[in-house]
C-alpha positions in Angstrom: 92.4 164.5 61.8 91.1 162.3 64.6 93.6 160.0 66.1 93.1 156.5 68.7 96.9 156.5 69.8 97.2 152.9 71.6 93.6 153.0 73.2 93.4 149.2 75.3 89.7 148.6 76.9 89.4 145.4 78.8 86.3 143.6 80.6 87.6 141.4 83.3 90.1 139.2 81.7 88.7 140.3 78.2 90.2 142.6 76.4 88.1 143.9 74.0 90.9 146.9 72.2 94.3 145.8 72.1 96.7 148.8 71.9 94.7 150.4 68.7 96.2 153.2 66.8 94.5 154.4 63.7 94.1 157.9 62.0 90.9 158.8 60.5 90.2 161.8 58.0 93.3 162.4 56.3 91.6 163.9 53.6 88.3 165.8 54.4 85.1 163.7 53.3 87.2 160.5 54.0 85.1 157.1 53.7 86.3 155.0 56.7 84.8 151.5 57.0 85.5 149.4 60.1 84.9 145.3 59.6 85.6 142.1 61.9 84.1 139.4 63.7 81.5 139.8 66.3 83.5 140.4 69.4 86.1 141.7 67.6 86.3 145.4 69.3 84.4 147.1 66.6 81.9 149.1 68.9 83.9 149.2 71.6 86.8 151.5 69.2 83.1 153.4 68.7 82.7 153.9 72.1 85.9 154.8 73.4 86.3 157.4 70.6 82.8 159.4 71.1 83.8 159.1 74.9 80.6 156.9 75.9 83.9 154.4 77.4 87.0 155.5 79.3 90.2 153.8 77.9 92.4 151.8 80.3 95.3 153.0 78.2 96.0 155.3 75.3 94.4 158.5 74.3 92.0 160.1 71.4 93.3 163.3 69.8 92.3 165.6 67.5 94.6 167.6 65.1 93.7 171.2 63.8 95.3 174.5 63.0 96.1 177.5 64.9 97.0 180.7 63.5 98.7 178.4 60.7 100.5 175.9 62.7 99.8 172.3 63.7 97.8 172.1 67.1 96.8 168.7 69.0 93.6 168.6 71.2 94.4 165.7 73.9 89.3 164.6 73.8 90.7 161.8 76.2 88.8 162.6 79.3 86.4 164.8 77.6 82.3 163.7 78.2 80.6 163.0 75.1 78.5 166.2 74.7 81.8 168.0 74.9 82.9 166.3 71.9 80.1 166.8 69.7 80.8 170.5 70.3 84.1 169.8 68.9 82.3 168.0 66.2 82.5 164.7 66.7 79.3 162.9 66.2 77.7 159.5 66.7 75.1 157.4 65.6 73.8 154.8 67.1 72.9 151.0 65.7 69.4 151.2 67.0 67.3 154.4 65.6 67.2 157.4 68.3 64.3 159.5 66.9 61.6 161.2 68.5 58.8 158.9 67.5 55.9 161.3 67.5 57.6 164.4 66.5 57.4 164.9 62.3 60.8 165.0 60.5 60.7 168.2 60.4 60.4 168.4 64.2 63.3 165.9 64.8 66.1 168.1 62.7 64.4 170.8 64.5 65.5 169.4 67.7 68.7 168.7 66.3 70.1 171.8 64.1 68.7 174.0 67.7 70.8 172.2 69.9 73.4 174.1 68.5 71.8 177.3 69.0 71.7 179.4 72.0 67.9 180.4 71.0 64.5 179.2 73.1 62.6 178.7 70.4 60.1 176.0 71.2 60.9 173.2 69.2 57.5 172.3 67.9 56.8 176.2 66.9 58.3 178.5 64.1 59.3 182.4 64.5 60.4 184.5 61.8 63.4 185.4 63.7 64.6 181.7 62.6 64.9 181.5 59.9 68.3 180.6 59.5 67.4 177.5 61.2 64.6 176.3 59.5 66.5 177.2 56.2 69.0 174.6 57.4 66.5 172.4 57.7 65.4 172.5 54.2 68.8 171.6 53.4 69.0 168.5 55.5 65.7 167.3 54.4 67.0 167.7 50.4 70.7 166.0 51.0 68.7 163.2 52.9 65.9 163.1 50.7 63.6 163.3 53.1 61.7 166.9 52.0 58.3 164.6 50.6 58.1 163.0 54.3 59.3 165.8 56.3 55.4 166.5 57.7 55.3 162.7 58.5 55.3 161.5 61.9 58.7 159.5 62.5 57.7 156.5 64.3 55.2 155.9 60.8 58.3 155.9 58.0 60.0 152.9 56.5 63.1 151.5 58.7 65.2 152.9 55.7 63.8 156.4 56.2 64.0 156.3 60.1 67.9 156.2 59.5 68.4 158.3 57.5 66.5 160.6 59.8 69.0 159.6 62.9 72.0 160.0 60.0 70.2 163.9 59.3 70.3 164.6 63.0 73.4 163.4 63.6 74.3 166.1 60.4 72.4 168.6 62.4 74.7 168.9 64.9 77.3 170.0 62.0 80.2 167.4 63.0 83.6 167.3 61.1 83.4 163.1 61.9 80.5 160.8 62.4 81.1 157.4 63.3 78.3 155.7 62.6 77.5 151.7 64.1 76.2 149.6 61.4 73.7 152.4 59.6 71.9 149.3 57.6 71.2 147.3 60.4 67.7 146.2 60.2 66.8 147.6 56.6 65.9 145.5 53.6 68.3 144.2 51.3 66.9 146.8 48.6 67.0 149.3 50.4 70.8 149.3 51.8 72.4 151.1 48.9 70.4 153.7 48.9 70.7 154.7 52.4 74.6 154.5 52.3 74.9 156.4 49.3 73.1 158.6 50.6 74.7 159.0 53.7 78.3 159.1 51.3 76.9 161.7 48.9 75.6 163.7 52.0 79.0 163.4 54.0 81.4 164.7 50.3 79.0 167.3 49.8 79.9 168.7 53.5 83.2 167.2 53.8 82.5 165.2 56.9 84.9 162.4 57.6 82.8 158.9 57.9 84.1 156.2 59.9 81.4 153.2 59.8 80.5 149.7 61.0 79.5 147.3 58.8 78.7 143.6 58.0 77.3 144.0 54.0 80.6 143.3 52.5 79.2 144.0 48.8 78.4 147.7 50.4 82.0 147.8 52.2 83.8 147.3 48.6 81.8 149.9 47.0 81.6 152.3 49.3 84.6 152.4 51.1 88.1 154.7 50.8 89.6 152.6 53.3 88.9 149.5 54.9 90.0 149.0 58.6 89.7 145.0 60.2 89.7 144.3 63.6 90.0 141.0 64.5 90.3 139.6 68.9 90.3 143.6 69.9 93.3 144.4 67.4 94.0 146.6 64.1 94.4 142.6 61.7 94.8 145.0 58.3 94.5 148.3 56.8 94.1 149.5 53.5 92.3 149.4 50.3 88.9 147.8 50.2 90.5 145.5 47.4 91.7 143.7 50.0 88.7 141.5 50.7 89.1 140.1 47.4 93.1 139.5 47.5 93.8 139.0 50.7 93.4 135.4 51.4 94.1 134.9 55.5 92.1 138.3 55.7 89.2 136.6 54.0 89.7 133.4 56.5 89.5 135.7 59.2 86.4 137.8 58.2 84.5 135.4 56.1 85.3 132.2 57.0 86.7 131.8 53.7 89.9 128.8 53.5 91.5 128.5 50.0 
């Protein structure tokens, strides 16, 4: 389980997390979703737990197991590559791909970055196999395999994110946090990149935690729905709660009844 415990950020006289505590992946494959305002913290949260931002207060923790009992793994100070090792994963609102690499060259990049190997990363050796079979499987859970000899800066906006998402699986993290993954894509095409990305993460387990603004996508999608609201946690709970939750509704959609 990855833990904020109290985890304040401020900007002058802004502060921009207010003494946030939240638990995420309680149960593995766990659908996270994280809504609010503009301004209200949501990226910052991002960036303070993938280590990208130093907290003024409070600390990030991982739980595990050792030899059977319950261990906790103080990330605070830990740089970001460090934390990916421990599998904890980003992706970013804007698309990081390698624009003139093919998708099979991109999760090639990716899955090898794990590796201690020197294979060149545009070049294929038989003693890789192993690699390039996890590449096959990236390419199928992302549905990507009828593109993968497609160069990445020619796919469709939908397609470029789900090849960031795929990398981002590459580097085989137990959590992703992932900043607004529809951003930029067309109406039709938003449901099928997030189910992807769901079906992908409960087929491996990986616990989600996501920014987003598509409400509609929020209620279907989501396990649990986490508002932030002036830098603080506003509610938690069941995605219902956009459609009962009157003052939550104020808050996030403007909504007075």
């Amino acid at each position: 389980m990855l833990e904020a415990r109290d985890l304040r950020k401020e900007f002058g006289e802004l502060r921009a997390t207010d003494d946030v505590s939240l638990e995420f992946g309680k149960t593995d494959g766990e659908m996270v979703f994280i809504v609010g305002p503009n301004g209200a913290g949501k990226t910052t949260l991002i960036n303070l737990l993938t280590g990208l931002l130093e907290p003024d207060q409070g600390s990030v923790v991982v739980h595990g197991e050792e030899n059977g009992a319950p261990v906790e793994d103080d990330i605070t100070g830990m740089a970001p590559e460090e934390r990916v090792r421990r599998g904890l994963v980003r992706s970013f609102q804007i698309v990081h791909v390698f624009e003139e690499m093919t998708v099979r060259e991109n999760l090639r990049v990716a899955v090898l970055s794990r590796y201690d190997k020197t294979l060149s990363m545009r070049s294929v050796d038989d003693s890789h196999e192993e690699v390039e079979t996890e590449i096959d499987g990236l390419l199928e859970r992302f549905r990507l395999t009828d593109v993968q000899d497609e160069v990445a800066e020619t796919l469709p906006h939908g397609d470029r994110k789900l090849l960031d998402v795929a990398m981002s699986f590459g580097l085989d993290p137990t959590y992703l946090l992932l900043d607004e993954p529809t951003a930029g894509v067309a109406t039709r095409e938003k449901e099928y990149v997030i189910e992807t990305i769901v079906e992908a993460s409960e087929a491996d387990g990986v616990t989600t935690v996501t920014i987003e603004h598509d409400m509609d996508l929020v209620k279907e999608y989501a396990d649990r729905l986490v508002v932030l609201h002036e830098g603080a946690v506003f509610r938690e709970g069941d995605p219902s709660l956009l459609e009962t939750d009157s003052e939550l509704r104020r808050v996030l959609l403007g909504v007075n009844e």
